[in-house]
C-alpha positions as CSV (number, residue, x, y, z in Angstrom):
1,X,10.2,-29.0,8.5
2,X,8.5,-25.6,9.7
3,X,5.4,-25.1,8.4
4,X,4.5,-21.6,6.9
5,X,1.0,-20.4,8.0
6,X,-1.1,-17.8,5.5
7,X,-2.5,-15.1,8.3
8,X,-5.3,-12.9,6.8
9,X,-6.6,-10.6,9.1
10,X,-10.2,-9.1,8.2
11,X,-12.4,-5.9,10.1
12,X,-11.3,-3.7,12.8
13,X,-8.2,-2.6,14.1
14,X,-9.6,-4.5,17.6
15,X,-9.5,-7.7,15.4
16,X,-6.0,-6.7,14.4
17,X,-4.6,-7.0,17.5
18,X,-6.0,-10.6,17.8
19,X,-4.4,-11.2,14.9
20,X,-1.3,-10.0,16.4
21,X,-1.4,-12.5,19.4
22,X,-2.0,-15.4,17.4
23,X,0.7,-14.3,15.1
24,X,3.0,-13.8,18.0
25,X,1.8,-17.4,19.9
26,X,2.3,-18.9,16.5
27,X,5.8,-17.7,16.2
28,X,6.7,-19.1,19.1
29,X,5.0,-22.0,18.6
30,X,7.3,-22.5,15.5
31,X,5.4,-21.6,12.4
32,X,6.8,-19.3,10.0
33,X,5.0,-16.7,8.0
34,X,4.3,-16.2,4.4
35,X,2.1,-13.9,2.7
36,X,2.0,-15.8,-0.5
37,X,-0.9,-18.6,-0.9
38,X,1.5,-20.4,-3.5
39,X,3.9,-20.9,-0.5
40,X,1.6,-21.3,2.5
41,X,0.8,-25.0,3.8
42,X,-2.2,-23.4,6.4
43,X,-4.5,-20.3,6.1
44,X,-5.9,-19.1,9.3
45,X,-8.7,-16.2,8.2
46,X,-9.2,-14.3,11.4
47,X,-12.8,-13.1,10.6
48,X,-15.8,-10.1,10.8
49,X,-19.4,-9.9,10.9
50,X,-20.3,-6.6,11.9
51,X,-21.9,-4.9,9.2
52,X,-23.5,-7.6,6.2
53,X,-20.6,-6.4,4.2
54,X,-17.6,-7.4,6.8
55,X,-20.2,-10.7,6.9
56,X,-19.5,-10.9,2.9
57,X,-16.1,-10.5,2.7
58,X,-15.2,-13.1,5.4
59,X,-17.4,-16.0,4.2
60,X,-16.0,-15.2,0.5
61,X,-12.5,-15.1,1.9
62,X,-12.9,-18.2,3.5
63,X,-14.3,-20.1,0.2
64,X,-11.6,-18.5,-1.8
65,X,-9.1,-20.6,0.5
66,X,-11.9,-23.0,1.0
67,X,-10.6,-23.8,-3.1
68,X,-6.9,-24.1,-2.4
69,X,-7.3,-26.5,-0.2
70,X,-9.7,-28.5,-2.5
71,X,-6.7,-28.0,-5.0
72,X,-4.0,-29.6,-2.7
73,X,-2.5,-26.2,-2.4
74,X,-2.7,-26.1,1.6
75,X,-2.7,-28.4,4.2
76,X,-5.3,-27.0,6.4
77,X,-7.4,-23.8,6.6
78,X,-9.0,-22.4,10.1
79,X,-11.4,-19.9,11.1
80,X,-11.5,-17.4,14.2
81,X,-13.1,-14.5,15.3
82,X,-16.2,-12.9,15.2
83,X,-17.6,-14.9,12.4
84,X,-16.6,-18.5,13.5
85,X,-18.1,-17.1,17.2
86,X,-21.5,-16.4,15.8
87,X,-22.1,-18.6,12.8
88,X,-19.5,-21.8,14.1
89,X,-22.2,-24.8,13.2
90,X,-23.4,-23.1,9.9
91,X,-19.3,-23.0,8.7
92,X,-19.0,-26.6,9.9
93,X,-21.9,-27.6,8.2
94,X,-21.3,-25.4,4.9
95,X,-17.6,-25.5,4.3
96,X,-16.2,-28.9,5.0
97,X,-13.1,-28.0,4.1
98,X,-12.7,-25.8,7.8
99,X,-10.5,-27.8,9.8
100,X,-10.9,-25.7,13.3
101,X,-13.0,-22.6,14.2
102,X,-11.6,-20.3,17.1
103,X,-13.8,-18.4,18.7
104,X,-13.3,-14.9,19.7
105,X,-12.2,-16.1,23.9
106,X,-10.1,-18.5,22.9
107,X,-7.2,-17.0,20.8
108,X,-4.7,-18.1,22.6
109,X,-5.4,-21.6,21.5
110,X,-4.0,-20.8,18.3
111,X,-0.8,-22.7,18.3
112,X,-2.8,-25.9,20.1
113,X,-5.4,-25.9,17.6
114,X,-2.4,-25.9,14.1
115,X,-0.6,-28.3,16.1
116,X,-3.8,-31.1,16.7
117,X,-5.6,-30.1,13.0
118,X,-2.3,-31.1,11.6
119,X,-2.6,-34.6,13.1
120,X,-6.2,-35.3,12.0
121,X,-8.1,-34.6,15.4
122,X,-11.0,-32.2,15.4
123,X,-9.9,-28.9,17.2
124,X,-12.1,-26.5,17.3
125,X,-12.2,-24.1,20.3
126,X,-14.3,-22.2,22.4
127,X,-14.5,-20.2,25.7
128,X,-17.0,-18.3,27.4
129,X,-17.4,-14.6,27.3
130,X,-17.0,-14.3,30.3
131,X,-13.5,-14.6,29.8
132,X,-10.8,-12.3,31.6
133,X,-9.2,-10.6,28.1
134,X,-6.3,-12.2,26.7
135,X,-2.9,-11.1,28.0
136,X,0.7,-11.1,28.3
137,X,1.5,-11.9,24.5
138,X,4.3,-10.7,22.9
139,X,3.1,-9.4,19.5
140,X,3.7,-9.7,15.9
141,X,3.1,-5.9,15.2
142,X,1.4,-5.8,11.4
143,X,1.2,-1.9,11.1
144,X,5.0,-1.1,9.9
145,X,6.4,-0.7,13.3
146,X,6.3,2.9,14.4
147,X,2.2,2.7,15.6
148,X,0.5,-0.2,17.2
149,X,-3.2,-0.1,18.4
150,X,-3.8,-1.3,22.3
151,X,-6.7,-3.0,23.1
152,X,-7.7,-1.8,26.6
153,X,-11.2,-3.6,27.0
154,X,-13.2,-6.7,25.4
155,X,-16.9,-7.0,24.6
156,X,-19.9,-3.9,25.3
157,X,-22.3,-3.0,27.7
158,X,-24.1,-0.8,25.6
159,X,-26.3,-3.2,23.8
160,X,-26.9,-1.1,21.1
161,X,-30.6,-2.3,19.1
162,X,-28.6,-2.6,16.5
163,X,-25.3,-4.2,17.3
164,X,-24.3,-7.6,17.4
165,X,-20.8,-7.0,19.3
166,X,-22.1,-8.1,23.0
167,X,-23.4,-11.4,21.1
168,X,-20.1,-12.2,19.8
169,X,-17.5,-10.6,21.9
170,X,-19.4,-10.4,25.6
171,X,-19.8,-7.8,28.0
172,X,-17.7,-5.4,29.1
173,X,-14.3,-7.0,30.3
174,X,-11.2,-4.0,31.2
175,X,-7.9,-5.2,30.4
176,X,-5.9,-5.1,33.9
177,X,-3.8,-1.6,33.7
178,X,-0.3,-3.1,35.0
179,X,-1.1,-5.8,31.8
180,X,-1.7,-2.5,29.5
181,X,1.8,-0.5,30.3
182,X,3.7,-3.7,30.0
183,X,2.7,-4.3,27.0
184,X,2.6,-0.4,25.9
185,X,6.5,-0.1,27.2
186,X,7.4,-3.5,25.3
187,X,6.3,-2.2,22.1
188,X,7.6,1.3,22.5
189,X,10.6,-0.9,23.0
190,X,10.3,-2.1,19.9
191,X,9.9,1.2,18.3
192,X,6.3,2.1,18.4
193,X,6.3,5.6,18.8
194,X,2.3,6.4,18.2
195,X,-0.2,4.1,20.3
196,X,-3.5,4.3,19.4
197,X,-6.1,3.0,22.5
198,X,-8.7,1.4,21.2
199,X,-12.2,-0.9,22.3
200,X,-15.7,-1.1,21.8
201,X,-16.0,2.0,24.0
202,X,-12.8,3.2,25.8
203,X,-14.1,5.9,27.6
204,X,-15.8,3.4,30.4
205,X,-12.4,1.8,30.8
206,X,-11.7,0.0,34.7
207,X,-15.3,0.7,35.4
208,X,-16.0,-3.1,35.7
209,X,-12.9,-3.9,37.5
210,X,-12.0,-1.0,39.5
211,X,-15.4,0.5,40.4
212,X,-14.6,3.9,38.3
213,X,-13.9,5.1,35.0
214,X,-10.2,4.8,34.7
215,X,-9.4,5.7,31.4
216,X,-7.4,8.8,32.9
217,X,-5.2,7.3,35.2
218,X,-4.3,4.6,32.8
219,X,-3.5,7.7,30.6
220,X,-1.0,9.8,33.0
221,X,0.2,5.8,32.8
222,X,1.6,5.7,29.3
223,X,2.0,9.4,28.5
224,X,4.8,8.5,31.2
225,X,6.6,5.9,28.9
226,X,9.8,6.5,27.1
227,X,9.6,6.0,23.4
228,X,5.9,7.1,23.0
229,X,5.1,10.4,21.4
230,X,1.4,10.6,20.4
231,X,-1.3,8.9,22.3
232,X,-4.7,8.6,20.1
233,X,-8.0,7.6,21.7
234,X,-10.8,6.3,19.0
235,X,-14.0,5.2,19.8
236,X,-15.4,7.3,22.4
237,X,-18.9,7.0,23.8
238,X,-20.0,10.9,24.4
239,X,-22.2,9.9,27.3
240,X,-18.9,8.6,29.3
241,X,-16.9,11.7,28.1
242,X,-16.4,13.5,32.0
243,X,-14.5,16.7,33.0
244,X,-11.2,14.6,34.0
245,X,-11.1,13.0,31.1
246,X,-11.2,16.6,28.8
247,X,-8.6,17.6,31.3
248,X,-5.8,14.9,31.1
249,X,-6.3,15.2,26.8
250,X,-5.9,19.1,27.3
251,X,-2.4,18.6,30.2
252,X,-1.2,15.5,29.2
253,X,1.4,16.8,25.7
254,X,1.6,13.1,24.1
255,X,-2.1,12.6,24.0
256,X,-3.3,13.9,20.3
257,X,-5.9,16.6,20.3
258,X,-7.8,14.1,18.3
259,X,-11.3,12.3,19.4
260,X,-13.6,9.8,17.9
261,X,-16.7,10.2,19.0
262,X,-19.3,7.8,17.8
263,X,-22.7,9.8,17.7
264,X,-24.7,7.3,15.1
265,X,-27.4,9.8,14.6
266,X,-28.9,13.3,16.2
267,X,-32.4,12.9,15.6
268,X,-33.8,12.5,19.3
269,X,-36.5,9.7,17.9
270,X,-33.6,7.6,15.9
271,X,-31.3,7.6,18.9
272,X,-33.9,6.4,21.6
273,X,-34.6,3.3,18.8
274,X,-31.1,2.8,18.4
275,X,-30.5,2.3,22.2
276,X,-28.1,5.0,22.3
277,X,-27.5,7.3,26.0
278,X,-27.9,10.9,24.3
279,X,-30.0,12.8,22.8
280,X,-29.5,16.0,21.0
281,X,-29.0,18.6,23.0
282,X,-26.1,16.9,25.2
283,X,-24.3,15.8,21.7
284,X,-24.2,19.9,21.4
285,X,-23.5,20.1,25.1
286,X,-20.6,17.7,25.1
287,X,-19.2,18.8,21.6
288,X,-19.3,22.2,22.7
289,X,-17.5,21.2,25.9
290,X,-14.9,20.0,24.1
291,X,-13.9,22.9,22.0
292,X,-14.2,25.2,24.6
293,X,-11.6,23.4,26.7
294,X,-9.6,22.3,23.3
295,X,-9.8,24.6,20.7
296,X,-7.8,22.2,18.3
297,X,-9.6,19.3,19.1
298,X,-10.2,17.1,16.2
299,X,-13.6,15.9,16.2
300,X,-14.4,12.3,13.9
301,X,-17.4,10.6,14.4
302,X,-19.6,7.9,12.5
303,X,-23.3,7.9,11.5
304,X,-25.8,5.2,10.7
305,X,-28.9,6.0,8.4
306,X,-31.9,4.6,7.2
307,X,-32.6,2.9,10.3
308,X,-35.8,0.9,11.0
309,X,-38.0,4.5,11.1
310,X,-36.2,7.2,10.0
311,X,-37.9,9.2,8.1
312,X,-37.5,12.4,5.5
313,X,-38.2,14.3,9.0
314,X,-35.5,12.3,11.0
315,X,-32.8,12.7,8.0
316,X,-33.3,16.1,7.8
317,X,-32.3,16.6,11.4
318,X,-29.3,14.8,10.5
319,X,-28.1,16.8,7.4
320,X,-28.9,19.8,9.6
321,X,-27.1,18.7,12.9
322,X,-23.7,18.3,10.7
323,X,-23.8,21.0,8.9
324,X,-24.1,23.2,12.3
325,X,-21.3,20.9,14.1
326,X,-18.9,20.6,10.9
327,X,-17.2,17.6,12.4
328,X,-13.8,17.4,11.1
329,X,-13.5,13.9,10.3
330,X,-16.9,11.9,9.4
331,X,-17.7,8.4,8.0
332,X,-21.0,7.2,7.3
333,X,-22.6,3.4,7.4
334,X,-25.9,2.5,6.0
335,X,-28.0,0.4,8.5
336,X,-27.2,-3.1,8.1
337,X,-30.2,-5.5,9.4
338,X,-28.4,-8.3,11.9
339,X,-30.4,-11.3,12.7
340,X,-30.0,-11.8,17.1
341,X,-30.8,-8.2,17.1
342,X,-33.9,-6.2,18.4
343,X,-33.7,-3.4,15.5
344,X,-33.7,-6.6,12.5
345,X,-37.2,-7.1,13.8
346,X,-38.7,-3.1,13.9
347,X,-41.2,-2.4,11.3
348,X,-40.8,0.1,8.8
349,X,-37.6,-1.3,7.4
350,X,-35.7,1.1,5.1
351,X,-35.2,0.1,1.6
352,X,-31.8,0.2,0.3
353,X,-31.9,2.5,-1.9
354,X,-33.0,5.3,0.6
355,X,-29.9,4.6,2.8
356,X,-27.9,4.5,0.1
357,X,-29.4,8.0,-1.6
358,X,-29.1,9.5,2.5
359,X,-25.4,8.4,3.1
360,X,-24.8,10.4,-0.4
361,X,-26.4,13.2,0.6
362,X,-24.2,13.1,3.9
363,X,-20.8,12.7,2.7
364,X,-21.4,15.4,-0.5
365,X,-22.2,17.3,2.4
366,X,-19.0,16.4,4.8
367,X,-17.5,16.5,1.7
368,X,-18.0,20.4,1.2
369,X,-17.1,20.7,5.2
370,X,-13.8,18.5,4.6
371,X,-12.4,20.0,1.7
372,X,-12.8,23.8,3.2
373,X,-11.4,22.6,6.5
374,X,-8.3,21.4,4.6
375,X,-7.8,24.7,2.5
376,X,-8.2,26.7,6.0
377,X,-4.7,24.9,7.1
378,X,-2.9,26.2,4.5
379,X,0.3,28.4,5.7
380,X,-0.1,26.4,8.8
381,X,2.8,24.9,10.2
382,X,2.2,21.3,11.3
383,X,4.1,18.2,13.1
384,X,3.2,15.0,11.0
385,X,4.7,11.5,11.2
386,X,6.3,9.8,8.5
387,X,4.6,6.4,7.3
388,X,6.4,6.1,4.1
389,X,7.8,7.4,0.3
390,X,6.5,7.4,-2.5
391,X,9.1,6.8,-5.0
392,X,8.3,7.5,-8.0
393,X,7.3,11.4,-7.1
394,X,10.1,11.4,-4.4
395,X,7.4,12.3,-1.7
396,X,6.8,11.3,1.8
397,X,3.6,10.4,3.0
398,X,2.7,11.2,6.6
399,X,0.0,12.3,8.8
400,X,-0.8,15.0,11.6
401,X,-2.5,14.7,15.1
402,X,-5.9,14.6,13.4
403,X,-5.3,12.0,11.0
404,X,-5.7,7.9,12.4
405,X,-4.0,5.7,9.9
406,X,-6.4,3.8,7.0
407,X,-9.5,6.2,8.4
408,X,-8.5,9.8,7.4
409,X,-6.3,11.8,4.7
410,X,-3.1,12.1,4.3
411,X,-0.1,14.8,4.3
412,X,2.6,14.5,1.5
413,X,5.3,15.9,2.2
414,X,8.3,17.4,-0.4
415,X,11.3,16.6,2.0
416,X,15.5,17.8,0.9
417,X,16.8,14.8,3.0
418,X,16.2,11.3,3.6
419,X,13.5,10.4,6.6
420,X,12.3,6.9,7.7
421,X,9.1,6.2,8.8
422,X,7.9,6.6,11.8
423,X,9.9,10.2,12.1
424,X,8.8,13.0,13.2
425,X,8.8,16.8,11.2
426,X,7.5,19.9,10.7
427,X,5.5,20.6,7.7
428,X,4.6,24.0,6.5
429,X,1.2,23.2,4.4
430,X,1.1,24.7,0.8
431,X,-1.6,23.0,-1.0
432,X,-4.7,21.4,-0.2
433,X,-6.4,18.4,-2.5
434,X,-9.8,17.2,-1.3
435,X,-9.2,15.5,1.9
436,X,-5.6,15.4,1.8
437,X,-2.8,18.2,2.6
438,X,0.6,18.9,0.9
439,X,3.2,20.7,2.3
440,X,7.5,21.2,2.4
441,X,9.3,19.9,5.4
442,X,10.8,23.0,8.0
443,X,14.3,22.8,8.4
444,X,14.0,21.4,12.0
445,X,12.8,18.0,13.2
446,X,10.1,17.7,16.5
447,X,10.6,15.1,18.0
C-alpha cells in the first residue's frame, strides 16, 4: 500500500522550490500526496528560521504534528530545511517524536530518508555546504501551474551582520546555466508561462563558477524559450546592479519591468553596521539609473528598523529617503536579534516597541505613496495575467508586470467571457482600492 505523505512547506519562495524537489523525488519514489492530516500516514515540515517569527511558526508547526503522531494519527513526521540545519540536536533532543531531520544540502535524500524512518533505522541526513546545488529534478510545481519560481543560486556571500542565511545555507554556490534552461524549458513545457528567478542575491549569478556576473547571458537564455512570457527578477543586491544588466531588462520584451531591490536602510551609519555595500548616495545613484533607462520600472524593496543603533536621527533619514524615492512596492521587517550573528551581540539593542512604533510610521507612510500610485493608473490600459475567479462576484483576479504573486496587490478584473488562469488580457483600469486595482477586460487578448 502507497503511503500518502503530509508536505507543508514554510518561508520563502527559495524554500518552495525545495519543497518542490522533494515533492517531485517523492513522487517518484512512490508516495502519494494528501493535504489532509486525517488522511496522511507521514508529515514532512520543510522548515524557516530567518526572522524569530519564521523561527515560531516552524517549531509550532512541527509540535502541532509533533501531537498527531503522539495520537496514532501518523506514522512518522520529518524535518528539513533551514531550521533542522541550524537547530538539528536541540529538535532531537526536544521533540522525540522527529523521526529524521534533512538538512538544507541534502534534499535529495528525501525519498531514502521516508523509505529507512519507515523501517525503524535512524535517518537523519546531512551534507556539507559546500555542496554543488541540487539539480536535475523534475518538479511538483505548488503555485497553480502557470508561474514557477527558479532557483538560480544557493547560499550568500554577503554575510550580512545580521543574517543567518550563510550559516544555514553556505556560500555562494551558482546553479550551472545549461541545468537552469533545462529545467526553465521543462516547466514551460508544462505550462508555466511567468518564471520568476529567484536567490539570495541574483544579481551576482555565475560569478563563482564562471569568473563574471552572468546573470545577463543566462537571461538572453530563457527570454529565448517557447512558452515563457514574463521573466521576473526579485531579490536584487543594488551594489551588483551593472549597465548590461539595465540593458538586457530594458531590450529583452519577456523580462518585466519590475525589480526588487533590497536596500534594508539609507541611513549611511545603519548600513555600514548592517554589513551592507552602499551607502546613500549610490542607492540615489543606482535608483536614479534605473528610471532613467526604464521609465516604467517598478521599484520594490525591503527595509529593516530598529537595528542595534538606530536612533530618532537614523529613522528619520529613513522616513525621509522614502518619501523622496516613492518606491512603488515596499515591505518592512522589524530587526529580529539571531543568535551566531555579529549584530545579536551590538549594544544599544532596540526595544520592541520602538521597531514596532518605526515600521508603523513607515508603511502609513508607503501607504499614502501606494494608494496615490494606484489612483495615478487609472484610465491606463494594462496587460495582467489571470490567477483565478472569484465566484461569487463573477470577477477575475490577476496581476500586472509590477505585481509578484503573495507580495503585492492585485487587479480584478470584470471580464464578458470565460478565461483560465494563467491567460493573458488587457485591462483598462477603472477603479483603484488601496493597494489593489480594478478594471474591465479590452476586447483583445496579448498574448
Amino acid at each position: 500500500m502507497m503511503k500518502k505523505v503530509l508536505f507543508v512547506s514554510l518561508g520563502c519562495d527559495k524554500n518552495l522550490v525545495d519543497s518542490e524537489m522533494m515533492l517531485g523525488l517523492l513522487a517518484r519514489g512512490g508516495y502519494e500526496f494528501t493535504d489532509d492530516e486525517r488522511e496522511a500516514d507521514i508529515v514532512v515540515v520543510n522548515t524557516c528560521c530567518f526572522i524569530g517569527d519564521a523561527k515560531e511558526e516552524s517549531v509550532n508547526t512541527i509540535l502541532e504534528m509533533a501531537e498527531l503522531k503522539n495520537n496514532g494519527d501518523i506514522e512518522a513526521l520529518i524535518v528539513a530545511g533551514c531550521l533542522g540545519e541550524r537547530y538539528r540536536e536541540e529538535i532531537r533532543k526536544e521533540i522525540p517524536e522527529v523521526d529524521a531531520v534533512i538538512g538544507t544540502a541534502a534534499i535529495d535524500e528525501i525519498v531514502k530518508t521516508l523509505d529507512e524512518v519507515q523501517h525503524g533505522l535512524q535517518s537523519d541526513r546531512y551534507k556539507s555546504l559546500d555542496e554543488p546545488p541540487v539539480t536535475g529534478i523534475e518538479r511538483v510545481v505548488t503555485t497553480g501551474g502557470y508561474y514557477a519560481y527558479l532557483k538560480i543560486a544557493e547560499g550568500c556571500d554577503k554575510h550580512c551582520t545580521y543574517c543567518i542565511i550563510p550559516k544555514v545555507r553556505g556560500n555562494y554556490r551558482s546553479v550551472p546555466m545549461e541545468a537552469l534552461v533545462a529545467e526553465a524549458q521543462q516547466l514551460a513545457n508544462k505550462g508555466v508561462k511567468e518564471l520568476i528567478l529567484v536567490a539570495q542575491e541574483t544579481t551576482v549569478y555565475g560569478q563563482d563558477i564562471y569568473g563574471h556576473k552572468a546573470l545577463p547571458e543566462l537571461l538572453h537564455k530563457l527570454c529565448a524559450l517557447s512558452g515563457i512570457c514574463w521573466i521576473r527578477l526579485l531579490y536584487c543586491y543594488p551594489e551588483e546592479i551593472d549597465d548590461e544588466l539595465i540593458q538586457t531588462i530594458k531590450e529583452e520584451k519577456k523580462i518585466c519591468h519590475y525589480l526588487d531591490l533590497p536596500i534594508q536602510h539609507a541611513s549611511d551609519t545603519i548600513l555600514q553596521r548592517m554589513g551592507r555595500r552602499t551607502d546613500r548616495k549610490q542607492l540615489q545613484d543606482i535608483i536614479g539609473r534605473l528610471r532613467r533607462e526604464i521609465p516604467d520600472i517598478c521599484l520594490r524593496t525591503t527595509l529593516i528598523t530598529g537595528f542595534p543603533g538606530e536612533t530618532e536621527e537614523d529613522h528619520e533619514q529613513l522616513m525621509e529617503f522614502v518619501k523622496q524615492i516613492r518606491f512603488d512596492r515596499l515591505g518592512v521587517f522589524t530587526y529580529s536579534r539571531e543568535e551566531d550573528t555579529p549584530a545579536a551581540l551590538m549594544p544599544d539593542q532596540i526595544p520592541e516597541r520602538t521597531k514596532k512604533k518605526r515600521r508603523a510610521q513607515l508603511m502609513r507612510l508607503q501607504q499614502d505613496i501606494a494608494f496615490e500610485a494606484a489612483q495615478n493608473m487609472i484610465g491606463t490600459v494594462v496587460t495582467a495575467i489571470i490567477e483565478g475567479r472569484i465566484v461569487c462576484d463573477d470577477v477575475y483576479v490577476a496581476r500586472t508586470y509590477k505585481d509578484a504573486p503573495n507580495v503585492d496587490g492585485c487587479l480584478f478584473v470584470n471580464a464578458d467571457r470565460d478565461l483560465m488562469s494563467g491567460d493573458f488580457v488587457q485591462v483598462k483600469i477603472t477603479a483603484s482600492h488601496e493597494y489593489d486595482l480594478i478594471g474591465d477586460m479590452e476586447d483583445e487578448s496579448a498574448e
